[in-house]
RORO-846984 format. One record per residue: y, z, x of N, C-alpha, C in turn; residue in one letter. Coordinates in steps of 0.001 Angstrom, whole numbers, padded with zeros to 6 digits, always signed. Example, Ala and Ser with C-alpha at 12.3 -4.5 7.8 and 13.67 -1.06 7.14 Angstrom:
2
-005690+007800+013190-004500+007800+012300-003300+007800+013200A/-002250+007080+012850-001060+007140+013670+000030+007870+012900S/
This chain:
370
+091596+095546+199807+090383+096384+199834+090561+097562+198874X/+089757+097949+198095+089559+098832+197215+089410+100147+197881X/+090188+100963+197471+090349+102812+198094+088691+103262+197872X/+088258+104032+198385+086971+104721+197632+087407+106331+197835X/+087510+106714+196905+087458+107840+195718+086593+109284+196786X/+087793+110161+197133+087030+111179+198003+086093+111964+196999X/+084656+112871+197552+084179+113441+197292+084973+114699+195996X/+084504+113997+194632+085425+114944+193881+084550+116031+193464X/+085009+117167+192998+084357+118370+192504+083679+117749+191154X/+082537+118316+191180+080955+117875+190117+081802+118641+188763X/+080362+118749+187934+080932+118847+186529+081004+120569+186316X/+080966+121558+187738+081072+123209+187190+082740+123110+187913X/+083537+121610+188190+084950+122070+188825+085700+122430+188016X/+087063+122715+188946+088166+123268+187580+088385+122379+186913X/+089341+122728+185747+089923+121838+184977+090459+120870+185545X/+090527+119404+185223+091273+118303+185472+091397+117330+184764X/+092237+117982+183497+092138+116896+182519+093437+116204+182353X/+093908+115156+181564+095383+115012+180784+095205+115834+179469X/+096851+115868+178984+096708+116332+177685+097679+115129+177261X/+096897+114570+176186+097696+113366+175417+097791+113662+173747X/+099190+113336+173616+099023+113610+172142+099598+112441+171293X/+099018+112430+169870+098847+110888+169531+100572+110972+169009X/+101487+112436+168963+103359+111910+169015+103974+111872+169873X/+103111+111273+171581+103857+110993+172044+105015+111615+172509X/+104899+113073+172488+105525+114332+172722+106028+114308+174137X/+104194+114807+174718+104090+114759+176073+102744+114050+177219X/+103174+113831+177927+102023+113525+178800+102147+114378+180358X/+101165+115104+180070+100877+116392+181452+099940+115598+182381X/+099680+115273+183484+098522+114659+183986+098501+115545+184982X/+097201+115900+185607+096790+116679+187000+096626+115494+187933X/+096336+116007+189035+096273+114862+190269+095222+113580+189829X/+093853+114199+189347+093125+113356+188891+093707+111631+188415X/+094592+111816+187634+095037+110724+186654+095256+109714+187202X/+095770+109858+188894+095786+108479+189729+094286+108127+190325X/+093201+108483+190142+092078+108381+190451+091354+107259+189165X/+092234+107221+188234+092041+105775+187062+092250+104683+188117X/+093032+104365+189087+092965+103595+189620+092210+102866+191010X/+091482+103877+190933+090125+103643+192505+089437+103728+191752X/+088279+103643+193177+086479+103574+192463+085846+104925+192925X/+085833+105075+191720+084796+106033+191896+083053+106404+192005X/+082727+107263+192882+081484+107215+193955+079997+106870+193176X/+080089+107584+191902+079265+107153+191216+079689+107635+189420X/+078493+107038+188431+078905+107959+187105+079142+109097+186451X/+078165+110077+187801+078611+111956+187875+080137+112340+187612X/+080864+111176+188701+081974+111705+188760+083177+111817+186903X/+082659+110778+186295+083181+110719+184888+083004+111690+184099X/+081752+113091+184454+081929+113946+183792+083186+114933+183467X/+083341+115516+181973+084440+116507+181815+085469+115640+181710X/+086559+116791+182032+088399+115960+182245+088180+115440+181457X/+088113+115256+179827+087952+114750+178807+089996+115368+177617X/+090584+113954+177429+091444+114344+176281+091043+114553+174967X/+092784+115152+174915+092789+116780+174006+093757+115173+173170X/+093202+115290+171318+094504+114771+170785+094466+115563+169668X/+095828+115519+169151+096233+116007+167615+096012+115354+166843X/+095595+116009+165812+095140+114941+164743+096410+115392+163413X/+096635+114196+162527+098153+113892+162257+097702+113932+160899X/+097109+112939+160236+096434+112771+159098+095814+112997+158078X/+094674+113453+158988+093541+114395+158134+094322+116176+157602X/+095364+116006+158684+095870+117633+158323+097125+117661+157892X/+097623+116684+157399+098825+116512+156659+099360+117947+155971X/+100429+118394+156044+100533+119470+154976+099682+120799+155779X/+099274+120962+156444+098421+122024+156567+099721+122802+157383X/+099782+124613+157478+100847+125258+158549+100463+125208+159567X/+099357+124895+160069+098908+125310+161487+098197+123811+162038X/+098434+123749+162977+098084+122054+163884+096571+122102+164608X/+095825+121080+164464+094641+121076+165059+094418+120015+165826X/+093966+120287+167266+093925+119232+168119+092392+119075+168176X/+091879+118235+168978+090386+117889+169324+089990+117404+170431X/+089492+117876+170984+088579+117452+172393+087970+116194+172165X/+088046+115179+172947+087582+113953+172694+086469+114145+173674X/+085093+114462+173369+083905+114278+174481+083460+113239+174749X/+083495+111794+173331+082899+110816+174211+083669+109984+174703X/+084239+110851+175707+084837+110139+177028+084136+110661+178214X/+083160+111411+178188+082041+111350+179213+081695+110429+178927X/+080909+110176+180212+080061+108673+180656+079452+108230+179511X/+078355+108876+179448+077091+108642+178307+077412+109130+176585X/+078853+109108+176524+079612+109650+175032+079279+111191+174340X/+079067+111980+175599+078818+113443+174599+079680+114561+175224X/+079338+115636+174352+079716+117053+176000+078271+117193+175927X/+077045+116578+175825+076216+117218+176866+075983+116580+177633X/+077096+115496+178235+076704+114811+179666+076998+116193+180525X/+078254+116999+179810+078172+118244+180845+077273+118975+181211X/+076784+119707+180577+075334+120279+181009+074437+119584+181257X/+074014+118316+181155+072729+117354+181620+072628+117293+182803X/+074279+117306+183352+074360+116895+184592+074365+118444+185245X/+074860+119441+185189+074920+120510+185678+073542+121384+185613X/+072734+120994+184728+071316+121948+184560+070531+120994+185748X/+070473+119798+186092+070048+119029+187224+070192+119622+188461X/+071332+119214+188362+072209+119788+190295+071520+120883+190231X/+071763+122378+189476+071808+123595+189710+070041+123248+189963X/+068687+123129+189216+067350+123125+189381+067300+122539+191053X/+068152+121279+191285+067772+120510+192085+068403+121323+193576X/+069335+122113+193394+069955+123140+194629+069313+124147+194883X/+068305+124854+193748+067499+125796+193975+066283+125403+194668X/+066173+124246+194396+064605+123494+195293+063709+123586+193960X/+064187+123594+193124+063090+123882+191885+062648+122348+191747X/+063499+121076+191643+063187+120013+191219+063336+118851+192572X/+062627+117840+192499+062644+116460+193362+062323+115435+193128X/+063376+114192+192784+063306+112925+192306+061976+112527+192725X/+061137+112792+193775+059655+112414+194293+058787+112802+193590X/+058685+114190+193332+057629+115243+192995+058116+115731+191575X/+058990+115417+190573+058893+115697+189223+059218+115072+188141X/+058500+115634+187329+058621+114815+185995+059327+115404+185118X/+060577+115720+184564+060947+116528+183877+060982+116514+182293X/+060780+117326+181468+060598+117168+180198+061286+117940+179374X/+062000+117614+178050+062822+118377+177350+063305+118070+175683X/+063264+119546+175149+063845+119145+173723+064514+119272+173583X/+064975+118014+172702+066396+118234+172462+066286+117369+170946X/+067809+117722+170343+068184+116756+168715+069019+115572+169179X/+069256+115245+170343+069269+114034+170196+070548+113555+172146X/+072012+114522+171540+072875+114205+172616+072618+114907+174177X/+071517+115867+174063+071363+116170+175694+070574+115343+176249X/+069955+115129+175107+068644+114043+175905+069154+112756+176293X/+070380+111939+175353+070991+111166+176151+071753+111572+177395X/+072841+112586+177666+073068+113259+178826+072315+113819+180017X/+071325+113911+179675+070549+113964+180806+069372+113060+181346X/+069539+111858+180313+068656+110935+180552+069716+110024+181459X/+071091+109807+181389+072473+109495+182123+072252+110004+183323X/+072252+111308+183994+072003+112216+184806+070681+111648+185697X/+069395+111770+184697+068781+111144+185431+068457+110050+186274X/+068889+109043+185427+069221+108072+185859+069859+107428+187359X/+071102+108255+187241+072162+108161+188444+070936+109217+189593X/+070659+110085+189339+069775+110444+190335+068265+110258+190984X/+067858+109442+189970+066091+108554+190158+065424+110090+189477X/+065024+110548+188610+064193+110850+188458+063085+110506+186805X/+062346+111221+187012+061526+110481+185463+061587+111687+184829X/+061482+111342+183163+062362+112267+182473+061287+111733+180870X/+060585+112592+180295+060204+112490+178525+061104+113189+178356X/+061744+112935+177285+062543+113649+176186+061492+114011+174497X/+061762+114620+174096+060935+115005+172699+061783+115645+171900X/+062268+115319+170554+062957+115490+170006+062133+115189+168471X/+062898+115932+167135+062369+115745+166124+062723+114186+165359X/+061526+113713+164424+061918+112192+164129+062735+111794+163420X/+063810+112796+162828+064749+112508+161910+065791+112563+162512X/+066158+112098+163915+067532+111733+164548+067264+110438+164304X/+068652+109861+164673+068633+108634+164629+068466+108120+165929X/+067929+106279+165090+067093+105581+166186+068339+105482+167379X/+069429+104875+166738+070166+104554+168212+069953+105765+168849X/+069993+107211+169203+069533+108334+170032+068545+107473+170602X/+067077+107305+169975+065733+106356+170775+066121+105668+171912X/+067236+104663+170822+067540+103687+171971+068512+103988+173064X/+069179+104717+172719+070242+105092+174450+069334+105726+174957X/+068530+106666+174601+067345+107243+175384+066681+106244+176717X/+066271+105485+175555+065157+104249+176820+065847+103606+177597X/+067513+103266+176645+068156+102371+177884+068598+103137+178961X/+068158+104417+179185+068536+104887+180044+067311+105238+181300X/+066432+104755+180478+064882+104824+181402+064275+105992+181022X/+064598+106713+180236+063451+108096+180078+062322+107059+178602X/+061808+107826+178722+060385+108057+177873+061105+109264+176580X/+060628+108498+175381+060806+109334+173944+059348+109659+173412X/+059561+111010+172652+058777+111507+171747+058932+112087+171144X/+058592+111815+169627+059027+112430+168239+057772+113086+167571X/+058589+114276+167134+057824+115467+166456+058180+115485+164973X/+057222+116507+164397+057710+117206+163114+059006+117417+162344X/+060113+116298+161757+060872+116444+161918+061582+118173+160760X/+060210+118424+159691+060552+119144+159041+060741+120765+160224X/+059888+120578+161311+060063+122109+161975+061447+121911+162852X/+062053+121124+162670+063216+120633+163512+062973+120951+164854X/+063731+121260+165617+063775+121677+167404+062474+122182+167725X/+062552+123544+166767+061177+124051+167748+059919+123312+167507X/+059430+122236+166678+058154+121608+166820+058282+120944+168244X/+059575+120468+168434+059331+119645+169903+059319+120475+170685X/+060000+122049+171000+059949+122650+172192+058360+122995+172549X/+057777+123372+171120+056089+123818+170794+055609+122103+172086X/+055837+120881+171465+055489+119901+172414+055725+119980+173685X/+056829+120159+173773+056699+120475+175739+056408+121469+175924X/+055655+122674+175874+054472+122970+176200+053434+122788+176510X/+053220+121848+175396+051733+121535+175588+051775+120626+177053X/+052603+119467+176819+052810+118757+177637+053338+119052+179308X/+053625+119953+179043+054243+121029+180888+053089+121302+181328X/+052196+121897+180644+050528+122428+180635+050086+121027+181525X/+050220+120084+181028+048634+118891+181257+049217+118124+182221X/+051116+118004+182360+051438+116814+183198+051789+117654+184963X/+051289+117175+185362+051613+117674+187136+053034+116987+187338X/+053298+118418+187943+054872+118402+188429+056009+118414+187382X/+055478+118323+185681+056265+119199+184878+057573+119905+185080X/+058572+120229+184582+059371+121191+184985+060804+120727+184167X/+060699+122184+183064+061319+122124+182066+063166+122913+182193X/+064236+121905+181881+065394+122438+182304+065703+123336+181120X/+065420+123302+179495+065686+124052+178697+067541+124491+178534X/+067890+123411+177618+069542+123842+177269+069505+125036+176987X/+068061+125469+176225+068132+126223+174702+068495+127765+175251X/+067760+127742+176640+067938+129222+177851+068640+129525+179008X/+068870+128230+179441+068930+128197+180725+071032+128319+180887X/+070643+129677+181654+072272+129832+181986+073504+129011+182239X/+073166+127768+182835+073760+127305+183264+074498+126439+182278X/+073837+126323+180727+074828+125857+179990+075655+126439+179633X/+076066+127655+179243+077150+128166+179419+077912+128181+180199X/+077501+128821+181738+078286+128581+182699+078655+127182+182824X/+078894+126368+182667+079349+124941+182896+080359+124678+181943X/+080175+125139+180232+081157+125706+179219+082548+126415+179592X/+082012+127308+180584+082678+128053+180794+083902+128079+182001X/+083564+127267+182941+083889+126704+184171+084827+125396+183798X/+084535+124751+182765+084720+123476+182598+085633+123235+181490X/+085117+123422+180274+085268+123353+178702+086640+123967+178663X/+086277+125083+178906+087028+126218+178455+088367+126262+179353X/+088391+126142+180663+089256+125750+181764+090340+124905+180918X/+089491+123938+180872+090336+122496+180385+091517+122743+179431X/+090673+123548+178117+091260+123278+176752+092280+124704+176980X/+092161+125486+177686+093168+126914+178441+094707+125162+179025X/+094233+125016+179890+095191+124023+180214+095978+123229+179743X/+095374+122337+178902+095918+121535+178363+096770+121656+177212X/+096454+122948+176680+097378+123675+175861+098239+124630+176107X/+098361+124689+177406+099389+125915+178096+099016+126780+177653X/+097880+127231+177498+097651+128895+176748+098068+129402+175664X/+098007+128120+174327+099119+128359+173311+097707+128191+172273X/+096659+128134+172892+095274+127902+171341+095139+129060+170859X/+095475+129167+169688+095004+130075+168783+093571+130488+167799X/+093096+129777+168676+091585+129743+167556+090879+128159+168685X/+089287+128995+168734+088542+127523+168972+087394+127607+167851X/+087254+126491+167398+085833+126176+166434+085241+125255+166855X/+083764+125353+166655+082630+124668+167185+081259+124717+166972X/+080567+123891+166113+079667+123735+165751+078607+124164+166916X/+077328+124980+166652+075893+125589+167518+075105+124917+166968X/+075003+124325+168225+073770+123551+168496+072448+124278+169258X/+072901+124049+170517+072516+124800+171670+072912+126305+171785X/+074439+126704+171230+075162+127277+171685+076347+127579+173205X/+075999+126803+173828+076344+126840+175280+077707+126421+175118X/+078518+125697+174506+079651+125128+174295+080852+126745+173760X/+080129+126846+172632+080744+128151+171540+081059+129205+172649X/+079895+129263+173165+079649+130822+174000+080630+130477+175174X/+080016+129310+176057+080965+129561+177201+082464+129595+177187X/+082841+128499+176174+084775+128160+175821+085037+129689+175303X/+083824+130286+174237+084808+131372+173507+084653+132541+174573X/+084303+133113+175748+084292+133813+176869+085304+133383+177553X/+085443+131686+177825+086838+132017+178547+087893+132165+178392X/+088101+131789+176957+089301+131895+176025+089561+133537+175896X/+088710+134286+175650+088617+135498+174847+089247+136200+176507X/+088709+136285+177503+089353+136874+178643+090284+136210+178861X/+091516+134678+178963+092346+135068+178677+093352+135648+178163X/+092618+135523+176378+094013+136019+175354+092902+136626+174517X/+092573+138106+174687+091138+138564+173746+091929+138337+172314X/+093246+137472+171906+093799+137568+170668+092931+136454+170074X/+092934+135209+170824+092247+133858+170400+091041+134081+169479X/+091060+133584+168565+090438+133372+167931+089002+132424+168250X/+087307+132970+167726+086575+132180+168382+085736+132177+166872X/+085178+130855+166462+084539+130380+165188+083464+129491+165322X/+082321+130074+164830+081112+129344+165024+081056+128351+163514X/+080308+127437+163864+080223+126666+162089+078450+125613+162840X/+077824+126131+161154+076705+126000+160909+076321+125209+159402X/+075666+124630+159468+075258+123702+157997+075317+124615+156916X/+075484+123994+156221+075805+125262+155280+074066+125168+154356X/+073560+123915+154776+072167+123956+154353+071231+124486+154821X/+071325+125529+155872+070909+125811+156926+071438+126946+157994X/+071593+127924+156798+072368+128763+157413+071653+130301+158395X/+071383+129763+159077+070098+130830+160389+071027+131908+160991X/+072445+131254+160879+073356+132245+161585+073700+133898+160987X/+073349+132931+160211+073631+134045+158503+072472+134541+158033X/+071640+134590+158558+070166+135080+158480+068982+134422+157114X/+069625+133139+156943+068804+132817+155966+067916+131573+156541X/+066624+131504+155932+065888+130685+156204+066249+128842+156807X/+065496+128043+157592+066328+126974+158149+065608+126051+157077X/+066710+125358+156465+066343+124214+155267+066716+122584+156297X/+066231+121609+155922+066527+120193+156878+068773+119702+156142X/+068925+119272+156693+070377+118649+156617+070414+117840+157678X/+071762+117019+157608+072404+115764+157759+073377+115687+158902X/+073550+117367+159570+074711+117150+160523+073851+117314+162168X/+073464+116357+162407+072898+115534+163723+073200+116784+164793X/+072700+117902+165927+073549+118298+166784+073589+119892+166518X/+073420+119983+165102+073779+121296+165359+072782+122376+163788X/+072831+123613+163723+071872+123881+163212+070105+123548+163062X/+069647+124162+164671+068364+123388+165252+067410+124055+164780X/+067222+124959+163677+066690+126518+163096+066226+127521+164061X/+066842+128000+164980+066753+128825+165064+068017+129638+166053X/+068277+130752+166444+069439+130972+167055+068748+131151+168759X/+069723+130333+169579+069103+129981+170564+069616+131540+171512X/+068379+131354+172630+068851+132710+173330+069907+132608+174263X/+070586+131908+174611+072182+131639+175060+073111+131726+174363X/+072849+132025+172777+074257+131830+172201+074266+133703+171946X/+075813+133731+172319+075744+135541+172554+077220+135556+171095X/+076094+136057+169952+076608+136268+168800+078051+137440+168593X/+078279+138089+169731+079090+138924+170028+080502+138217+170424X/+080606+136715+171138+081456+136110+171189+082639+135509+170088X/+081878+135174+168998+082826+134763+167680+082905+135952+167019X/+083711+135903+166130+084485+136428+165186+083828+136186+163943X/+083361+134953+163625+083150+134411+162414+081781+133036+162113X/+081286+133110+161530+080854+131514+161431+080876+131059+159916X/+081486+130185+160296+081419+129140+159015+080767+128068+159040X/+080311+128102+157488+079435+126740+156784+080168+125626+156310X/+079536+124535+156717+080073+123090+156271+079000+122481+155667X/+078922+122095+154455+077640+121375+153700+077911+119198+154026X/+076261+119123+154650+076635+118104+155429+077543+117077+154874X/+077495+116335+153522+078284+115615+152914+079816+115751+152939X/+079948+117054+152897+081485+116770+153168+081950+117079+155132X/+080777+117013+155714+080854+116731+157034+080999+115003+157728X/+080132+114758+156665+080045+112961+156406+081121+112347+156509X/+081578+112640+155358+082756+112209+154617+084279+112851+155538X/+084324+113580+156404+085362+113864+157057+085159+113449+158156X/+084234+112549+158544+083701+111795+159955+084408+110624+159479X/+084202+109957+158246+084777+108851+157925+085942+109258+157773X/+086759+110149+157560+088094+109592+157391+088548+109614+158821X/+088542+110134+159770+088733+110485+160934+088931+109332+162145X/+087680+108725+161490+087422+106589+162345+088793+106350+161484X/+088653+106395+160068+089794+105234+159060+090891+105776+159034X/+091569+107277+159645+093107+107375+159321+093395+108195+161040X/+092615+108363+161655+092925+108852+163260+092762+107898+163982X/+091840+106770+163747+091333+105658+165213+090418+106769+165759X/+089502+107780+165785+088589+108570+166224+087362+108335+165654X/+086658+107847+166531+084927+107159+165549+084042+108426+165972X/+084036+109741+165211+083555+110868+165811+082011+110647+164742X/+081110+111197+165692+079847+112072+164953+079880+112559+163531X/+078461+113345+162916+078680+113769+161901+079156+115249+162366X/+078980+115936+163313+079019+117150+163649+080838+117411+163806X/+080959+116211+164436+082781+116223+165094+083496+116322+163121X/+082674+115351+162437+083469+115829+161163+083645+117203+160668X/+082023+117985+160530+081878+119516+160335+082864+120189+161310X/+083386+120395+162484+083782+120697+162930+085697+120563+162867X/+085648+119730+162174+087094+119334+162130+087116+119883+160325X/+086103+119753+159498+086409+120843+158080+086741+122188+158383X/+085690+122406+159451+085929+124536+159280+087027+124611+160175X/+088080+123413+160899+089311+123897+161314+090462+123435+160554X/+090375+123139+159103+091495+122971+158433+090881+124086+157464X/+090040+124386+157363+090162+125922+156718+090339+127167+157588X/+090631+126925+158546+091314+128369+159240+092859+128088+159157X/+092881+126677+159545+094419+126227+159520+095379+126832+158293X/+094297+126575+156944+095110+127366+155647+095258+128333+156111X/+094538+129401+156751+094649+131068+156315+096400+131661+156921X/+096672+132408+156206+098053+132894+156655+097954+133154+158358X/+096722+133894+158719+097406+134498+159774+097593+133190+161320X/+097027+132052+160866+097166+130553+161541+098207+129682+161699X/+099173+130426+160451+100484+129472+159977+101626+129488+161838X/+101422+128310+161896+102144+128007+163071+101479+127724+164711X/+100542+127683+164477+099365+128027+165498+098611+127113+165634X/+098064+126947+166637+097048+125497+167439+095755+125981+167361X/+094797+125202+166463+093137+125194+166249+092796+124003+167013X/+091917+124201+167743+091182+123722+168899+090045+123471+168542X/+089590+122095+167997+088297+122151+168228+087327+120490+169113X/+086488+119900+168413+085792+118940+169203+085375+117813+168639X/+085314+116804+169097+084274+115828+168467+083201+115420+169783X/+081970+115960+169528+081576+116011+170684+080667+114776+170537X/+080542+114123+170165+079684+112562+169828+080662+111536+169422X/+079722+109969+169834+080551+109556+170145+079837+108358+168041X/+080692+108063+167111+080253+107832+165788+079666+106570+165868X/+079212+105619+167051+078682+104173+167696+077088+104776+167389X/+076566+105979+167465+074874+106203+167827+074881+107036+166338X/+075345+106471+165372+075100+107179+163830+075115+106010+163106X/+074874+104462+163474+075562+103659+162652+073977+103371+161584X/+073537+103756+161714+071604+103763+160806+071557+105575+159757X/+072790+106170+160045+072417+107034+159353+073566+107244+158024X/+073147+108691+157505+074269+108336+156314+075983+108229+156443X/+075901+108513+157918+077095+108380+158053+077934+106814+157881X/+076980+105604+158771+077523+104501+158289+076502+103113+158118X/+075259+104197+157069+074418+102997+157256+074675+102312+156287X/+075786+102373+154756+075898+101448+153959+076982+100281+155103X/+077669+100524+155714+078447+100088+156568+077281+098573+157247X/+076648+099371+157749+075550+098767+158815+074425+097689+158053X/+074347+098215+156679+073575+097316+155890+074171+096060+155369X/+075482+096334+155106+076896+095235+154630+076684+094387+155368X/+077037+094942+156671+077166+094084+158346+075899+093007+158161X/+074783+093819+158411+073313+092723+158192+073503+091725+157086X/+074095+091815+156477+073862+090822+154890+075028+089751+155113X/+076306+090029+156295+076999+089100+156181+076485+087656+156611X/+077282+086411+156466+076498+085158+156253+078167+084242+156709X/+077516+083489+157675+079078+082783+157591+079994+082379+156392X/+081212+081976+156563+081765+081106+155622+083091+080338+155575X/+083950+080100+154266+084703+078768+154766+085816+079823+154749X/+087296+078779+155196+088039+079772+155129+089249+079683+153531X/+088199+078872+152808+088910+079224+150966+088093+080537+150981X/+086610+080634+151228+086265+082359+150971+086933+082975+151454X/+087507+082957+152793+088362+084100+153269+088875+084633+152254X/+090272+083392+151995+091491+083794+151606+090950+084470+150253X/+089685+083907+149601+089456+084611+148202+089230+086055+148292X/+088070+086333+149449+087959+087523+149761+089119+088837+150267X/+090225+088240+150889+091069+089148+151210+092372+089377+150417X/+092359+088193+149553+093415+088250+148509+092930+089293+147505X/+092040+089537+147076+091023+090516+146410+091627+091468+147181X/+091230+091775+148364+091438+092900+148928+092192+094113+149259X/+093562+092897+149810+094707+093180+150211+095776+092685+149094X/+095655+092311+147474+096084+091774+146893+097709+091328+147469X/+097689+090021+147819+098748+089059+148237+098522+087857+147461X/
């Protein structure tokens, strides 16, 4: 008979992660880790407790070491299964919301709306999402396979044409009721409770710096608050498109990095928390997503690439030399395969055609010259 899995703490519990590293150094596990082997109560419980790895490759040569949060090892492949699931509970504990009586509606660029369309799901409720039309389709499609309802806006006004839509739409639909990443406290607090807990842990209190692409902000803000009250030395780094730089007070232009730079600065992200923000211009965000699948085994986002550039440029700076940069891949690179990240990839794939195996050998002797 199969154990069943006691009532575990939701996604605002403490930390309970492993820390795994790809030399095999060490392996730390919390109690959790024997809980791989029961069943657990439902898919809530998979939120968070997400591994930390070093990346070996991409930072060859660099003085200072950078590890990465692996997020899509939440359920639904993001960190905003964290908040999807935590902006729920918290509406649904206040009495604000009821799988009977609401319809909930929300904008988003693409990964909350899968996270909370996950969320919804496991809890029955009905859910539009509205988002701008220049995400990609797989977003659409994990959307629906998750049972919510999609709708696409303006993709040139980015975020806010869709938030402008749920308005209108909160207005006309009965029982409406909007969770809003873009305000609503609780994404931070869940950052903060959770994120930040974790990556304090799993590094023994030895991170010297976290970087992280704003999206929402809720990630940046909550990790760099809890980091900063442990060690106000830590270092905290925002990074923004460099096509699109709002942080920096310049006008919002369209770019390529999925997740983050939504034009405008959201009212949760508390600009007083970082130190710094840096720009990543999307192409070479692209292009460091791909090496990341081809020399880590990490099939990260375009954002997880941006995010992993602006931490090998802190890694150069002298005062880093010897020191652990912390940052994320918070998508999972399976729901980008239509965009520029791997749609020549994806177009190849379509065009292949069976064949014999003299083509093989012609084809891979070419390849692999043998």
């Amino acid at each position: 008979m199969f154990s069943r899995l006691p009532q575990l703490p939701r996604a605002v519990s403490k930390a309970t992660s492993c820390i795994i590293t790809t030399r095999h150094q060490s392996l730390i596990c919390s109690d959790l880790c024997r809980y791989r082997d029961v069943i657990y109560n439902d898919a809530s419980e998979l939120v968070g407790k997400t591994p930390m790895v070093r990346l070996n490759k991409v930072t060859k040569g660099l003085p200072a070491e950078i590890a990465v949060k692996v997020e899509y090892f939440n359920p639904a492949c993001s960190i905003k299964d964290r908040i999807g699931w935590a902006m729920l509970e918290d509406a649904e504990k206040r009495g604000k919301i009821s799988p009977e009586k609401t319809i909930l509606i929300e904008p988003t660029s693409g990964n909350l709306g899968i996270g909370l369309a996950f969320a919804c799901a496991v809890k029955g409720y009905k859910l539009v999402l509205v988002m701008p039309a220049s995400m990609s389709v797989e977003r659409r499609t994990i959307m629906k396979a998750f049972g919510a309802e999609v709708v696409l806006t303006d993709p040139l006004r980015a975020v806010k044409a869709s938030m402008e839509r749920v308005e209108e739409l909160k207005k006309a639909i009965p029982g409406a009721y909007v969770l809003d990443q873009y305000s609503n406290p609780v994404n931070t607090k869940v950052h903060y409770e959770t994120t930040g807990a974790e990556i304090w842990e799993q590094t023994q209190g030895k991170v010297g710096a976290f970087v992280f692409g704003v999206g929402s902000g809720g990630t940046l803000t909550g990790v760099g608050k809890y980091l900063k009250e442990k060690n106000p030395k830590v270092g905290i780094y925002a990074v923004e498109p460099a096509e699109s730089q709002v942080i920096h007070g310049k006008p919002h232009s369209p770019h390529k990095i999925q997740g983050m730079g939504v034009g405008f600065i959201p009212e949760i992200l508390e600009m007083n928390v970082f130190d710094e923000c840096l720009v990543v211009k999307s192409q070479d965000a692209i292009d460091m997503a791909k090496r990341i699948g081809r020399e880590e085994g990490l099939l990260a986002g375009i954002s997880g690439g941006a995010n992993v550039i602006a931490a090998i440029e802190l890694a150069k700076r002298p005062e880093y030399k010897g020191k652990l940069i912390v940052t994320g891949l918070a998508s999972f690179g399976e729901r980008y395969l239509s965009t520029d990240l791997y749609k020549n990839l994806k177009e190849e794939s379509d065009k292949m055609k069976e064949t014999t195996v003299e083509e093989d050998l012609a084809m891979l002797k070419k390849k692999f010259n043998f």
